[in-house]
N, C-alpha and C positions, 0 to 999 in steps of 0.2 A: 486576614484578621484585621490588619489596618483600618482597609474600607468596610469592614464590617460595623468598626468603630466608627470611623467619620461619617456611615449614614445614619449611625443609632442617635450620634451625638447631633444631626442635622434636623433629621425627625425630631428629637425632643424638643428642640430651640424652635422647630416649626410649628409645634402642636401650642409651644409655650406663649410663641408671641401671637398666635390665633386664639388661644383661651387671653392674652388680655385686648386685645382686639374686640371681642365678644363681653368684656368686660366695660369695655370704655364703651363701647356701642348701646349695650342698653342703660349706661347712666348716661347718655347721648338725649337717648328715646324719651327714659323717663323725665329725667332734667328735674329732679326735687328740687333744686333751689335754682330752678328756671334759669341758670344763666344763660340760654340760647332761644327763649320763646316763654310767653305766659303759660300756663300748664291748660290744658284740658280736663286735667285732673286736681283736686282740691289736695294744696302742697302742705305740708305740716307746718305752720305758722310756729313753732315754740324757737328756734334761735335766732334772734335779730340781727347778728353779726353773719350770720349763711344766708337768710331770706332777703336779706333787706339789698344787698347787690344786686337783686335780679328782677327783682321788685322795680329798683330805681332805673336799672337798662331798660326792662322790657314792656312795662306795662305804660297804656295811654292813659297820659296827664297831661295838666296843666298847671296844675296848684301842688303844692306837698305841705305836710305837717309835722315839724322833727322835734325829735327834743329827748329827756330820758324818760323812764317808764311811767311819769306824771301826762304823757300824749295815748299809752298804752290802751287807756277808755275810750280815745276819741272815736265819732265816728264819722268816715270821708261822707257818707250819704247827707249829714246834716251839712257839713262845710259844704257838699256843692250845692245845697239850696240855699244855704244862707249866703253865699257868694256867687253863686252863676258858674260855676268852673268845674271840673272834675280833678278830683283828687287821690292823692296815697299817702299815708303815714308811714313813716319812717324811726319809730323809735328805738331809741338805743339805754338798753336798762344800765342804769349805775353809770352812765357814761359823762364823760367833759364836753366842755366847751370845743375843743379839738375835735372830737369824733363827731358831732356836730356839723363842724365845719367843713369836714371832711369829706362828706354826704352831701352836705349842700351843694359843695363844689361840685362833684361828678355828674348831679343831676342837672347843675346849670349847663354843664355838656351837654347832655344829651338830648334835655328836653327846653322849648321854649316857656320858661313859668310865668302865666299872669299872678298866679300869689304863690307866698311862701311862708307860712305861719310857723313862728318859732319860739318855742315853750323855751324860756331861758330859766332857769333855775339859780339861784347866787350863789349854791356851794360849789357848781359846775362852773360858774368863772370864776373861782380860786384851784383850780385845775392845772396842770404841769401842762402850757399850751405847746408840745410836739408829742401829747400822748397820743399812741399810737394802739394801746391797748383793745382788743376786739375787733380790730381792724384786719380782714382777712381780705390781705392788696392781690393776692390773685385771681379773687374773684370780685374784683372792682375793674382792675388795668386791662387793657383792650392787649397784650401780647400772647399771642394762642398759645405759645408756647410752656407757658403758666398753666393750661387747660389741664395738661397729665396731671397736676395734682386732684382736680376734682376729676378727672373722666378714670382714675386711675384710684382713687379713695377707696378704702376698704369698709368704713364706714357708712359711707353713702350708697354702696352697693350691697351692703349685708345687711344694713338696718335701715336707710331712710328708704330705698326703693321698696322694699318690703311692707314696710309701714306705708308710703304714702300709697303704694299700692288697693291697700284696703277703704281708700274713700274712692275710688273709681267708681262711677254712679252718683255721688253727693250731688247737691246741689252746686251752683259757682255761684249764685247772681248777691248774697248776703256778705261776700268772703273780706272784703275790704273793708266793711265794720267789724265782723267779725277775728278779723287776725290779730295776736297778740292779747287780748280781752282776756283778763281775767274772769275764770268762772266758776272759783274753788274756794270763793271766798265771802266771807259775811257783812255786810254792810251793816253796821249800829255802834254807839257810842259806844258800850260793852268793848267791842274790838279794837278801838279805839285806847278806851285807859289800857287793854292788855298789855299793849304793845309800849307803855308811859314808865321808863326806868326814871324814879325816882333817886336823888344824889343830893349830895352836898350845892350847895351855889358855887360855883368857882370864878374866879375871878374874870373880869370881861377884858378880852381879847381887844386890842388898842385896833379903831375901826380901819386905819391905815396899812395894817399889816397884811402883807401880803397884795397888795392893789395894783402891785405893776402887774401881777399875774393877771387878774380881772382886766385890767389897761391891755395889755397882749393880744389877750383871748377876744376880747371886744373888735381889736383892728385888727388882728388876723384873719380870725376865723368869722366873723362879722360882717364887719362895717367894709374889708375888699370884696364880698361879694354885693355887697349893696351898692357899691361906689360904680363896681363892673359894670350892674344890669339896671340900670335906670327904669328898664321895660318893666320892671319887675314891682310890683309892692309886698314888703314886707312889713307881713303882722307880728310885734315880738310883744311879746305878753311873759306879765309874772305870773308862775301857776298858784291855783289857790293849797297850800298846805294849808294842814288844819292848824285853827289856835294852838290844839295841843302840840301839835311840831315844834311852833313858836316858842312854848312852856320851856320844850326839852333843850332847845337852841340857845335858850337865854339862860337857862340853869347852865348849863355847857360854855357861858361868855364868850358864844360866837354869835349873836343875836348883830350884834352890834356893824363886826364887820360884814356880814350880809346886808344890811341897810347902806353902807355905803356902796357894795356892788351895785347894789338896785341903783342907786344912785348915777352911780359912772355909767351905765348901760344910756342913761339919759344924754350925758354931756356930751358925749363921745353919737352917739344918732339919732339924736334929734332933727343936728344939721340938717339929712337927708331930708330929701321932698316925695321919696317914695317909703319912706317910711313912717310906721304909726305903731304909736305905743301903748300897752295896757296895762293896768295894775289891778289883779286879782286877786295877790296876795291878801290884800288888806279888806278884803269883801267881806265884811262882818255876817249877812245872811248866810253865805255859804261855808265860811270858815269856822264860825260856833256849831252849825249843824250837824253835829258827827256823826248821826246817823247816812251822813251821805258819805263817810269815811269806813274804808277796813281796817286802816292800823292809822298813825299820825303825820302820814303823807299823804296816800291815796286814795280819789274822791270817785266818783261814779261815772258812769255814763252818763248819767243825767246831769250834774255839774259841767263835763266835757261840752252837752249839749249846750247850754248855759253861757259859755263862755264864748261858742263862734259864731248863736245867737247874738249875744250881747256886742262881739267886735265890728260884725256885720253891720249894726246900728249905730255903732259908732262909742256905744257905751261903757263907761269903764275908762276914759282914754287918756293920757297923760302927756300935757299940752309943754309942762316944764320939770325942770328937776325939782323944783320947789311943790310941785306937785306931788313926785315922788317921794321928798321928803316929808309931805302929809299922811301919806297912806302909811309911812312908817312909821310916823307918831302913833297912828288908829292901831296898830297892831301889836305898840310898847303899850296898847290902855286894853286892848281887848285881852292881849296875855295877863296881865295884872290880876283882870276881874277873872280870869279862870282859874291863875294859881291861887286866888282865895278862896273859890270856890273848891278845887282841886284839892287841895290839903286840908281841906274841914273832911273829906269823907273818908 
């Protein structure tokens, strides 16, 4: 009876660790978020905290584009002919200055980068710089033994192999403009005001507060990797939000301390000699045009396109902080003339 028991009980642990065996093996094979090779098959692009580690291991680059979901439109085909290089976007929705950095760094591991374009955002450096949020370190950190989490996911094995299963056949050769790209949504001024919560003015936020964070976040997550890789040039560019963004930021009295971010990003790397800076925030042609907008952040592909033309050329570029503090006056007179316009209708 005993050994009837100890081979039932043997057999079961046998059959048990062969079905996860077989488990870990075909999310081996399929690899959804490629951490062990680019796919053969077209991977489901919708979470940038799963995709974007394996993305940044495994695929050939040279250049990368990061930033949060204002890079989302970009597309790598335009940046490597406007630059010469080949490329991967890397964006991180709703994310800091940290997660950012964070990304940058692993990829300065792994890959030699001639450029490294980096959408900075000024509400992203007033960011908690050790946030660590969306950051999924086991499928970043080279210790295999972190792998059982994903070769062992229940998730990835019952729904993302399943799913990505069914583009077997797609196309590949579009997928790197294509990833992340919103395509569920409407581009016109209309979607624009929708998204326009009208308020009370409140009072403006002293431009000072909060600045050591932006200071941090700048030589943390920044200006150490630029200091690192001298090989490197870094594009940092302000993205263009719409006026109306501007409207709702300055009704909000945080209008103000964002203009000294923009500011600090100057003081703090300019120094560098591999670095070059741009201000797009304050692009009147493109930021009154909300037809190239779907809500009162986000601009088009064609704006995206717009911008790596423009830095390629050199255009747009911001020589001093005195400079930067110009584009921020153009954007205290272009909000003006929209909230007059704005509150007449």
């Amino acid at each position: 009876m005993l050994y009837s028991c100890r081979r039932w009980a043997i057999s079961v642990m046998t059959m048990l660790a062969a079905a996860l065996c077989l488990c870990a093996l075909a999310v081996y094979i399929v690899d959804p978020f490629e951490q062990y090779r680019e796919s053969s098959i077209l991977p489901l692009y919708d979470q940038e905290s799963y995709n974007n580690p394996g993305i940044a291991k495994n695929y050939a680059y040279d250049a990368v584009i990061l930033g949060t979901s204002m890079v989302e439109m970009s597309r790598p085909s335009v940046i490597d002919e406007a630059f010469g290089v080949r490329s991967v976007k890397l964006p991180m929705r709703g994310s800091h200055t940290a997660q950012m950095g964070w990304q940058l760094g692993h990829v300065l591991e792994s890959h030699d980068l001639k450029l490294a374009i980096l959408a900075v955002d000024a509400y992203s450096l007033m960011g908690p710089p050790d946030d660590d949020e969306e950051i999924v370190e086991y499928l970043w950190n080279s210790n295999p033994l972190d792998d059982v989490n994903y070769l062992l996911n229940r998730d990835v094995l019952t729904v993302r192999i399943p799913r990505m299963l069914r583009n077997a056949g797609r196309p590949l050769d579009a997928k790197r403009d294509e990833m992340y790209q919103w395509t569920d949504v409407t581009f016109s001024a209309q979607s624009v005001y929708d998204t326009i919560s009208v308020m009370e003015q409140q009072a403006m936020t002293d431009p000072e507060y909060r600045i050591e964070r932006s200071t941090e976040n700048i030589q943390r997550h920044i200006a150490a990797h630029i200091a690192a890789h001298p090989e490197t040039e870094f594009y940092i560019y302000m993205p263009p939000y719409s006026v109306a963004y501007w409207y709702q930021i300055t009704r909000l009295g945080l209008s103000e301390q964002q203009f000294r971010s923009r500011e600090r990003v100057c003081e703090l790397l300019l120094q560098y000699p591999n670095v070059k800076i741009f201000d797009f925030s304050s692009r009147e042609e493109w930021i009154t045009d909300l037809d190239q907008y779907f809500d009162y952040s986000h601009h088009s592909s064609e704006i995206s396109d717009r911008i790596m033309r423009a830095m390629a050329a050199g255009d747009g570029r911001v020589y001093t902080v005195e400079d930067m503090r110009e584009g921020s006056g153009h954007i205290r007179r272009m909000t003006e003339a929209f909230a007059a316009e704005y509150e007449r209708r």
